[in-house]
C-alpha positions in Angstrom: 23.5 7.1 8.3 21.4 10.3 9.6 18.4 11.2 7.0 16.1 12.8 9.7 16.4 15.9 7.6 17.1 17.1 3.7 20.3 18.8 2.6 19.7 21.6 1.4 21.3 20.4 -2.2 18.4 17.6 -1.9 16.0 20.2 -1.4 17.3 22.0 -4.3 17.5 19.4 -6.6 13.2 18.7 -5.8 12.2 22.5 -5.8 13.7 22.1 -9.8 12.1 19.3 -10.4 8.8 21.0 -9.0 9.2 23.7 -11.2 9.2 21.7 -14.5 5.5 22.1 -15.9 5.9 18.5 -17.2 2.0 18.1 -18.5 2.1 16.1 -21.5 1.2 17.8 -24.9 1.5 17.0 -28.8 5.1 16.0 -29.8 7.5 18.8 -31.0 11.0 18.7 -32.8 14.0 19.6 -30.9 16.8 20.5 -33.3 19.3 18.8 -30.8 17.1 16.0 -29.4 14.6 14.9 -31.9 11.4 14.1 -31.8 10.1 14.1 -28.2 6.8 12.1 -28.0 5.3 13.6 -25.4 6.6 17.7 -25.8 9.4 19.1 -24.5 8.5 19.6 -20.7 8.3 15.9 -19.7 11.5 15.5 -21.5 12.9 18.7 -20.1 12.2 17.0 -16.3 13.6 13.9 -17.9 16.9 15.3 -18.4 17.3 17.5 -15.4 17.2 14.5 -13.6 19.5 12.2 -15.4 21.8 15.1 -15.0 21.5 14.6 -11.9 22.6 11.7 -11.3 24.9 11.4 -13.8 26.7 13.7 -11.9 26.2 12.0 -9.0 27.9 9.3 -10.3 25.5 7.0 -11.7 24.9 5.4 -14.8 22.4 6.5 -17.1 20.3 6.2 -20.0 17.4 7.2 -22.0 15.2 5.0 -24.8 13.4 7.4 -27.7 13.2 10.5 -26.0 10.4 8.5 -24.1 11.8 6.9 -20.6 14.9 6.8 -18.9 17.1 5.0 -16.4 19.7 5.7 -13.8 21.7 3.1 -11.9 24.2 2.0 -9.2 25.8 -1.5 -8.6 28.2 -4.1 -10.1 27.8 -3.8 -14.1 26.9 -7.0 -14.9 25.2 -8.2 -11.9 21.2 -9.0 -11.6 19.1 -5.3 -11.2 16.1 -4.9 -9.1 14.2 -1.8 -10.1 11.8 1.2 -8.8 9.9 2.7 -11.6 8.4 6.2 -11.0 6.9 8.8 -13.8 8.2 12.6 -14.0 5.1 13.8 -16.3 2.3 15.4 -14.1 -1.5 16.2 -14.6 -2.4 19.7 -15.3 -2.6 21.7 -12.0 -6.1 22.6 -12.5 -7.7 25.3 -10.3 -8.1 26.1 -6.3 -4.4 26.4 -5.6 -3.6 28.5 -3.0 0.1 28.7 -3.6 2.2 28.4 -7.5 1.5 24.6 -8.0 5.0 24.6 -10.1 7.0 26.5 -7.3 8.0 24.0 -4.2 6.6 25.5 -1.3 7.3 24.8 2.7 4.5 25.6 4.8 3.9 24.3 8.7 6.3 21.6 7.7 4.2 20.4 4.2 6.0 20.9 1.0 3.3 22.0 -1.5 3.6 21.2 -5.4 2.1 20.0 -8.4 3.7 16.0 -8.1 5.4 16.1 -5.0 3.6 12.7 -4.4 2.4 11.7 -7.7 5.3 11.2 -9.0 8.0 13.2 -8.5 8.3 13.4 -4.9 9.1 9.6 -5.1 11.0 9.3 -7.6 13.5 12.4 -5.9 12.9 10.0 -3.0 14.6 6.9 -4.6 17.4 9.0 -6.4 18.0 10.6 -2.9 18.0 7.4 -1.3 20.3 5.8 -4.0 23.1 8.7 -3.9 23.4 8.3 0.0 23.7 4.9 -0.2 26.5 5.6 -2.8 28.0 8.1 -0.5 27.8 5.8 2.3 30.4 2.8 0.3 27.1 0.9 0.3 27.9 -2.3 -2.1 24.6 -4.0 -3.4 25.3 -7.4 -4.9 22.8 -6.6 -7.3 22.6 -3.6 -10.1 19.7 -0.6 -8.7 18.0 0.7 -11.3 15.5 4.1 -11.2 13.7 3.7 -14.2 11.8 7.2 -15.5 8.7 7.3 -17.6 7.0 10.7 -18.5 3.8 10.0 -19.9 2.1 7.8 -17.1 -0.7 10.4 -16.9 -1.7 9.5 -20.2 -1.0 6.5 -21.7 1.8 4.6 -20.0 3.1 4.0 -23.5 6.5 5.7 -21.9 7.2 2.2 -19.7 5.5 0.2 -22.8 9.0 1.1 -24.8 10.9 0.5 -21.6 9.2 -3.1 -21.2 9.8 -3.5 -25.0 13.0 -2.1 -25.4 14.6 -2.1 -21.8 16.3 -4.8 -19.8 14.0 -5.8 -17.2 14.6 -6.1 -13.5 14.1 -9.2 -11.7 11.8 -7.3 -9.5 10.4 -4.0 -9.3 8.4 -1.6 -6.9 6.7 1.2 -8.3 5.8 4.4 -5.5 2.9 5.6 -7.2 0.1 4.3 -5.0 -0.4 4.1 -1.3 1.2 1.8 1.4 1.1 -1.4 2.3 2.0 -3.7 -1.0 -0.7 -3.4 -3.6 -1.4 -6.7 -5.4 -3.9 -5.9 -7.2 -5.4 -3.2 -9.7 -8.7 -2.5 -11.2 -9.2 -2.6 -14.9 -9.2 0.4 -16.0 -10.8 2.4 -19.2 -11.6 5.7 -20.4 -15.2 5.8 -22.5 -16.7 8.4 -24.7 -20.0 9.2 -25.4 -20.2 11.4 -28.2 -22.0 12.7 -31.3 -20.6 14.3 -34.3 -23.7 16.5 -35.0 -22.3 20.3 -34.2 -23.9 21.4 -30.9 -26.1 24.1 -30.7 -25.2 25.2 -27.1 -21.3 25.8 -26.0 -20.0 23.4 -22.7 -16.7 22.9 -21.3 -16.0 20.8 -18.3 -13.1 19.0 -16.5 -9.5 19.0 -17.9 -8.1 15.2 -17.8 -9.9 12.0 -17.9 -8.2 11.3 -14.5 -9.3 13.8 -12.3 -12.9 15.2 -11.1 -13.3 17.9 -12.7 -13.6 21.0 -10.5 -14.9 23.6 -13.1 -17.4 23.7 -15.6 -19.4 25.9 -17.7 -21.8 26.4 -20.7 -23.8 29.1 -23.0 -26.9 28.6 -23.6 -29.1 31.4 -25.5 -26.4 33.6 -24.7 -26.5 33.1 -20.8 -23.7 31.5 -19.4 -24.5 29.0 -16.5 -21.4 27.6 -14.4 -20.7 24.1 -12.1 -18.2 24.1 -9.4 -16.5 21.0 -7.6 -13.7 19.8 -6.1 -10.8 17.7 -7.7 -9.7 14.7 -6.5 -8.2 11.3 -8.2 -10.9 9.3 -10.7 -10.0 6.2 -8.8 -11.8 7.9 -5.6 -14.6 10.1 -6.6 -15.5 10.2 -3.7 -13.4 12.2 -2.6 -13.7 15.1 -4.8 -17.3 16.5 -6.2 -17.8 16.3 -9.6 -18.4 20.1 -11.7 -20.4 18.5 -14.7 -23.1 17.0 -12.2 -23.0 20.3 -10.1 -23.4 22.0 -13.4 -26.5 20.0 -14.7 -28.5 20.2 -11.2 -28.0 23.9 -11.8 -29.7 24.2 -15.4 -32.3 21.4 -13.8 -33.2 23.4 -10.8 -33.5 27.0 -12.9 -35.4 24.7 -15.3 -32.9 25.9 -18.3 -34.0 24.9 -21.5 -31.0 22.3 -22.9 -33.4 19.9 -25.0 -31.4 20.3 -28.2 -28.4 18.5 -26.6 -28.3 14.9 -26.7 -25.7 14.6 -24.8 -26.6 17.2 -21.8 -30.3 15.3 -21.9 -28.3 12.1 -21.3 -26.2 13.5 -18.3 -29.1 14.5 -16.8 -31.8 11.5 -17.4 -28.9 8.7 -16.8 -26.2 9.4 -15.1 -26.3 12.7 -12.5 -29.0 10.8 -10.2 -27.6 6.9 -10.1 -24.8 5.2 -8.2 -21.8 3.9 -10.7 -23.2 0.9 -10.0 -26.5 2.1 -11.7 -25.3 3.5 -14.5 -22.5 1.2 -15.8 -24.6 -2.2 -14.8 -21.9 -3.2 -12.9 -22.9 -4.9 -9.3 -20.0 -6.9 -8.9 -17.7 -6.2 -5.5 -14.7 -8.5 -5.1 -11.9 -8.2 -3.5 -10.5 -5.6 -5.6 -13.7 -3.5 -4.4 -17.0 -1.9 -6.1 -17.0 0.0 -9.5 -16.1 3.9 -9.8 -16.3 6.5 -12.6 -16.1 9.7 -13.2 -17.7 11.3 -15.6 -14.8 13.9 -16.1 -14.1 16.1 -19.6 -17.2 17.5 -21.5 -17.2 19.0 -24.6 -19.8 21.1 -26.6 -19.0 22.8 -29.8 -19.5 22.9 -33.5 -17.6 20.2 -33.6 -20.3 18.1 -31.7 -20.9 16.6 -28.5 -19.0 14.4 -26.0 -17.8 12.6 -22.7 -15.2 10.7 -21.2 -16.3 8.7 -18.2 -13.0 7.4 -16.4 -14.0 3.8 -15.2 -12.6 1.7 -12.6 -13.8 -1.8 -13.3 -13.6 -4.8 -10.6 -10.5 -7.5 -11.2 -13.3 -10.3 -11.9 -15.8 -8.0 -14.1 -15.7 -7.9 -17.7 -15.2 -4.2 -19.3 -16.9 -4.6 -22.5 -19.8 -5.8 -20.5 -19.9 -2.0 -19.3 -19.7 -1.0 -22.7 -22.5 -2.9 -24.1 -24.5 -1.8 -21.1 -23.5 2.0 -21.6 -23.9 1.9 -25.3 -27.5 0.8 -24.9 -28.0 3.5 -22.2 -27.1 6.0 -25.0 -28.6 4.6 -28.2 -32.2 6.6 -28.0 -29.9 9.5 -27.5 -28.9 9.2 -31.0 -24.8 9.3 -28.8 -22.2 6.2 -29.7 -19.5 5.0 -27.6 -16.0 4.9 -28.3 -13.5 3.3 -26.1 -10.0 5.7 -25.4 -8.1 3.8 -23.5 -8.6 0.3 -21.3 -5.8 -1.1 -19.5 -6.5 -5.1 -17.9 -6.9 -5.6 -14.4 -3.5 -6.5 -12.3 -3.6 -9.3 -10.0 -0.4 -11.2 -8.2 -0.5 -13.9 -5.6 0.2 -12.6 -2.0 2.6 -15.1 -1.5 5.6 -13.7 -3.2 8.5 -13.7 -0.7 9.3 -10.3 -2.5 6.1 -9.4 -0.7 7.0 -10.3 2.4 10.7 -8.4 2.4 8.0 -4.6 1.7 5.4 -6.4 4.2 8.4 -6.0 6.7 9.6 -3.2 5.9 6.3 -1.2 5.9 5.6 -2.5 9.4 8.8 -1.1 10.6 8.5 2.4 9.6 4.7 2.8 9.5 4.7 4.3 13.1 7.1 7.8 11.8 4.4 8.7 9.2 2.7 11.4 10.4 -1.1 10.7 12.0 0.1 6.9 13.1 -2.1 5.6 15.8 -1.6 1.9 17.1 -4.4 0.3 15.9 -3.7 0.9 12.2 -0.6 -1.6 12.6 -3.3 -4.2 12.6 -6.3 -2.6 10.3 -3.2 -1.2 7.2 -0.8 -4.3 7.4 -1.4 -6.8 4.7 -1.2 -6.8 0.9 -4.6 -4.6 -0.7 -5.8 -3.9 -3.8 -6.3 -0.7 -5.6 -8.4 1.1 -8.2 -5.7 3.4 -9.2 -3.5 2.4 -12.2 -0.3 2.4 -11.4 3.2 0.9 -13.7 3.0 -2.1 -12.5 0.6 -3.1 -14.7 2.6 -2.3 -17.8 6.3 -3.9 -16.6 6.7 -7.5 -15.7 7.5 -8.3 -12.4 6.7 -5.1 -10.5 4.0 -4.4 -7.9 2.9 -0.9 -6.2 4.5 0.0 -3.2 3.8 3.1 -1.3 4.2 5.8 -0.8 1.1 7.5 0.5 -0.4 6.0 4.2 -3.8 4.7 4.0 -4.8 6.8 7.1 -3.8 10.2 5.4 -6.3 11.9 2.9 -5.5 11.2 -0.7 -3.2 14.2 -2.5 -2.8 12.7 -5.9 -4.4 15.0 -8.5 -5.8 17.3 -5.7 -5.0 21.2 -5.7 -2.8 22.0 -3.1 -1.3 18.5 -3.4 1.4 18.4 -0.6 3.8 15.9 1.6 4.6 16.1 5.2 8.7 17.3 4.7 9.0 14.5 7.5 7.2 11.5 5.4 9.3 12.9 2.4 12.4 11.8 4.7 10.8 8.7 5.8 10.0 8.0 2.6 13.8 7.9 1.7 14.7 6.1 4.2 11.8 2.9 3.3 13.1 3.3 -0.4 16.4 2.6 1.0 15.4 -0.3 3.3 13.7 -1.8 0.1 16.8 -1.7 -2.0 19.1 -3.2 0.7 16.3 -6.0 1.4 15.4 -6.8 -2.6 19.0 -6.0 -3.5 20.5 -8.9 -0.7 17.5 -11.0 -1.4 
């Protein structure tokens, strides 16, 4: 079959999907629907999509307004499965086209999660409707299953994994390429006090992303930090507003004593390594500590903020905790833990493994910036300090879809795909189902 391009219905059917501002908020009541958990966009992206392929043919369905499922193959056979997420992170600022309108530029489509997550996920629906089209006949049941609230708590695929029928084996194309065995624990920690605060700070917008703006007031002067967003599983690669924020008060030589928390910033974390300030040392083979401190608050409602940390597979989190919670003691700040999701590991040896090990060697020459030498250095199975669904639904690993050699898009403005990885995208996702759905 010839995907070297998109139909233009394909394109279409992505460009809507783009344009559904699915950022997760407060639940809401739909008189026709219910309660939907997560507001109405995500489910809004939700159902465009399982129209879809309803009317393409498939099989469909959705579990408490929360995830959903579309199919293809005999009823009653086996089903190996790709789980992707339709919720997005808020598009944040330094775009420099409509993050929610699908743009094509110098052969880059440009959109708020055309690779994290929606990109992929059109990618497996495409690549599932022209294997329809095409009389392919899997032996086994293919199933897309849907979340819409992986930016935020991944209790979408929880109610799949608790509710769902479970696939024999899934991937899940929300990292980066080759196979990902492994994941760091992750968690989300708050420093905070309760006392009101008598400046005004705002910084960041998502515990997931470096923030790239922040500001505060301060005797009625109003003092700003400016960054650069990037993922908070590679800090690196962004630069962090809060810190850029409290070098400027330092180097002015502001007056900020009467916040704890801005003292603490400053005194503890600004000028030491991740390393430094968590008390983590450890590198294994899932790789060094990150975190990012990345939403501050400052109000009459108190003081606080949420440091997303990425915690090596053979490093125990509440030892980070401990360590952090003494840091912030003769602050007079406690710590409270948001969110912590354990550390993934798998053995390399799965023969599943082997079938995506193949596959990605195949087709990692057509992704754009290929040289020869990376078919040696960006072959085997890695590990990862992203969190990704595999984590949260037995018998799935990470699998794609960004390259290794390309710069990271996932919570980035201006996040964008190469329109000719997009179509080689499709046709890995369908090299994957024919090789787990014959396995």
């Amino acid at each position: 079959m010839d995907i070297s391009t998109l139909t233009q219905e394909e394109y279409d059917f992505i460009s809507g999907l783009i344009a559904i501002e699915s950022t997760g908020s407060d639940p809401v009541n739909d008189p026709e629907y219910g309660t939907l958990p997560y507001g109405a966009k995500p489910f809004e992206a939700l159902k465009y999509f399982l129209d879809a392929a309803s009317a393409a043919g498939m099989r469909t369905g959705i579990i408490d307004n929360r995830v959903g499922w579309c199919e293809f193959g005999p009823e009653n056979a086996d089903a190996i499965g790709i789980v992707c997420h339709l919720d997005v992170v808020p598009a944040g600022d330094g775009w420099n086209t409509d993050p929610f309108k699908l743009t094509q530029k110098d052969g880059m489509l440009y959109g708020r999660g055309i690779v994290d997550d929606k990109g992929p996920a059109a990618a497996a629906f495409i690549a599932m409707k022209r294997l329809m089209e095409n009389a392919y006949q899997p032996t086994k049941r293919v199933r897309l299953i849907l979340g819409t609230d992986e930016e935020r708590t991944c209790s979408c695929v929880e109610t799949y994994a608790a509710k769902g029928e479970i696939p024999s084996f899934s991937i899940t194309p929300d990292g980066e390429f080759p196979v990902i065995y492994a994941e760091k624990g992750i968690m989300h920690l708050k420093i905070y006090t309760d006392e009101p605060s008598a400046i005004r700070a705002k910084g960041g917008s998502a515990a997931n992303m470096v923030p790239a703006s922040s500001k505060c007031t301060i005797d009625g002067v109003e003092y700003s930090g400016f960054g650069k967003m990037a993922h908070a599983s590679k800090p690196e690669l962004g630069v962090n507003a809060i810190f850029d924020m409290i070098k400027t008060l330092d180097a002015d030589d502001i007056d900020y004593s009467s916040s704890p928390l801005l003292r603490f910033i400053s005194k503890e974390i600004v000028d030491f390594t991740a390393a430094e300030y968590t008390g983590c040392n450890v590198t294994d083979e899932s790789g060094s500590i990150t975190a990012n401190p990345s939403v501050l608050s400052c109000d009459e409602n108190g003081e606080s903020l949420v440091i997303d940390i990425r915690c090596p597979v053979s490093y125990s989190m509440d030892s980070i905790v401990t360590h952090l919670a003494i840091k912030a003691a003769p602050y007079e700040l406690e710590c409270e833990i948001l969110n912590q999701m354990a550390p993934l590991y798998k053995t390399k040896d799965l023969p599943e493994i082997a079938v995506l090990t193949d596959i990605w060697k195949k087709n990692m020459p057509s992704y754009s910036g290929y040289e020869p030498e990376y078919l040696d250095k960006f072959t085997d199975p890695i590990a990862i300090g992203g969190g990704t669904y595999a984590r949260h639904m037995p018998d799935t690993i990470a699998f794609g879809i960004q390259t290794p050699w390309q710069e990271d898009q996932c919570h980035q403005a201006n996040e964008c795909r190469a329109l000719a990885d997009l179509v080689t995208d499709i046709r890995v996702l369908s090299e994957v189902i024919i090789g787990l759905a014959e396995k």
